[in-house]
Backbone as ProteinMPNN parsed JSONL, in Angstrom:
{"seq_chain_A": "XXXXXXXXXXXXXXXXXXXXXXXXXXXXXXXXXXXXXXX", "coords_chain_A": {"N_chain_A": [[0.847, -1.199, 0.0], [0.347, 1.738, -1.344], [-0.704, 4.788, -0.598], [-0.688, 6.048, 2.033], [0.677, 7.761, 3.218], [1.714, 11.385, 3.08], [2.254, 13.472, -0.024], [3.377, 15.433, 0.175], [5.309, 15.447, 2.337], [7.459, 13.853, 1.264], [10.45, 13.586, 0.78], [12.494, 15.612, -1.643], [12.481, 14.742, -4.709], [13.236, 13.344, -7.777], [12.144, 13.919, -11.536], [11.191, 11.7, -12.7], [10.679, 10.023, -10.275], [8.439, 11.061, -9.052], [6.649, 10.649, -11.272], [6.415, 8.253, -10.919], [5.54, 7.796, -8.458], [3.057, 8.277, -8.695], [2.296, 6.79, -10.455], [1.771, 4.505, -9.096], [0.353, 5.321, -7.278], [-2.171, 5.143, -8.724], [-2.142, 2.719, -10.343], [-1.212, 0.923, -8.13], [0.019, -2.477, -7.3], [0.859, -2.995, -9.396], [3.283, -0.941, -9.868], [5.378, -1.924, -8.583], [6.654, -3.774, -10.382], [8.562, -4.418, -13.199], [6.82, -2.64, -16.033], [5.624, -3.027, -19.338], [5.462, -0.623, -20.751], [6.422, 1.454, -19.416], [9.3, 3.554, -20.594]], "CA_chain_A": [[0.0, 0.0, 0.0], [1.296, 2.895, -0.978], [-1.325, 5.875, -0.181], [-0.713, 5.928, 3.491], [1.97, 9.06, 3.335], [1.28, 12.624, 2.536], [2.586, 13.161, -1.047], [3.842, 16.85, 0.802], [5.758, 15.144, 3.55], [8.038, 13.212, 0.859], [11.875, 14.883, 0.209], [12.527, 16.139, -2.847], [12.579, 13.628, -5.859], [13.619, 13.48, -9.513], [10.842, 13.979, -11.926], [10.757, 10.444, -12.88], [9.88, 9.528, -9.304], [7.363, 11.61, -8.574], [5.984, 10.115, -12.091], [6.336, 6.21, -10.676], [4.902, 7.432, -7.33], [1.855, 9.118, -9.421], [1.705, 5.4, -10.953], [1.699, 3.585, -7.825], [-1.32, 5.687, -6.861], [-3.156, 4.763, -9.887], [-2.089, 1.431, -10.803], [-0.872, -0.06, -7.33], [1.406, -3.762, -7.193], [2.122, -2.775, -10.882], [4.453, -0.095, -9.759], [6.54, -2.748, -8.081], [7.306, -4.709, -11.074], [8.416, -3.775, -14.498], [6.057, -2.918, -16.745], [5.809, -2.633, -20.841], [4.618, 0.843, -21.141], [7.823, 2.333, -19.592], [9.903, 4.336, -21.805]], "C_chain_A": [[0.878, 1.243, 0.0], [0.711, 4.461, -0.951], [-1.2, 6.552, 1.089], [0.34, 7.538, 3.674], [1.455, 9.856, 2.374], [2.137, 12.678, 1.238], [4.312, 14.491, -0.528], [4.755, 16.811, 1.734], [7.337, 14.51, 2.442], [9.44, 14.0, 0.861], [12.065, 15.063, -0.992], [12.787, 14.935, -3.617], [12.605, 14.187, -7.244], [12.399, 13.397, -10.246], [10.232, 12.193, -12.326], [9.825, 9.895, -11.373], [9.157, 9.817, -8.877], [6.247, 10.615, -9.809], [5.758, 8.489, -11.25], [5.474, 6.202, -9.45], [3.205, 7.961, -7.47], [1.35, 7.307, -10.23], [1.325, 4.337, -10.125], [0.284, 3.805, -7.054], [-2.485, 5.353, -7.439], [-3.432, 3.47, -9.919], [-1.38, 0.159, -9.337], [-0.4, -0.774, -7.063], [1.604, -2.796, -8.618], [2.904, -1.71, -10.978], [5.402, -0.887, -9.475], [7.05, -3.776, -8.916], [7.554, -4.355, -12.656], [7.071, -3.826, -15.755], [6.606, -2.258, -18.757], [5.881, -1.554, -21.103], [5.562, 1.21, -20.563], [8.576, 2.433, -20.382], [11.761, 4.693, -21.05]], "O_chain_A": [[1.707, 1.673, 0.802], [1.497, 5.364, -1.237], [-1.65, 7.695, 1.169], [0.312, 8.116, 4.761], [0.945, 9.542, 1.298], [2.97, 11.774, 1.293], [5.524, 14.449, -0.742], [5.188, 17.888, 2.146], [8.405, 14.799, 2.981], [9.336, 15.221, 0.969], [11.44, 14.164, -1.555], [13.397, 14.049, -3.019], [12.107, 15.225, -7.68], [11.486, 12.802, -9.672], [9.098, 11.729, -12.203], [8.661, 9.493, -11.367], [8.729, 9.036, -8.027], [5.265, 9.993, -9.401], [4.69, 7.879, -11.233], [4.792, 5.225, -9.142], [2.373, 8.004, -6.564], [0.205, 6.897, -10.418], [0.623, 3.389, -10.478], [-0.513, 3.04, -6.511], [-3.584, 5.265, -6.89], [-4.527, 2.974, -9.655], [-1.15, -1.04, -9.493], [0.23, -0.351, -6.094], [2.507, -1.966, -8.722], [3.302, -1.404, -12.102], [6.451, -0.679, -10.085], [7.793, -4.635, -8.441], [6.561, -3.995, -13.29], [6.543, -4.839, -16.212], [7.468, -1.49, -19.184], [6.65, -1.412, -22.053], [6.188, 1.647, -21.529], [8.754, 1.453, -21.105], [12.59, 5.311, -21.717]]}, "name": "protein", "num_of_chains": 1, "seq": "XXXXXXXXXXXXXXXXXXXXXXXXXXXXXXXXXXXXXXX"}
């Protein structure tokens, strides 16, 4: 689960990771494992 933490609380991150943690919110386990659709 990864909603549990303020997004606002996080330390600064690279734009990619804000993107993966914007996918994790969406799409959930399939952040934690490679997927096709990354570039």
């Amino acid at each position: 689960e990864v909603g549990w933490f303020p997004l606002d609380g996080l330390p600064p991150l690279g734009e990619f990771a804000l993107f993966r943690i914007k996918q994790a919110l969406t799409e959930g386990p399939a952040w934690f494992q490679p997927t096709p659709r990354a570039t």
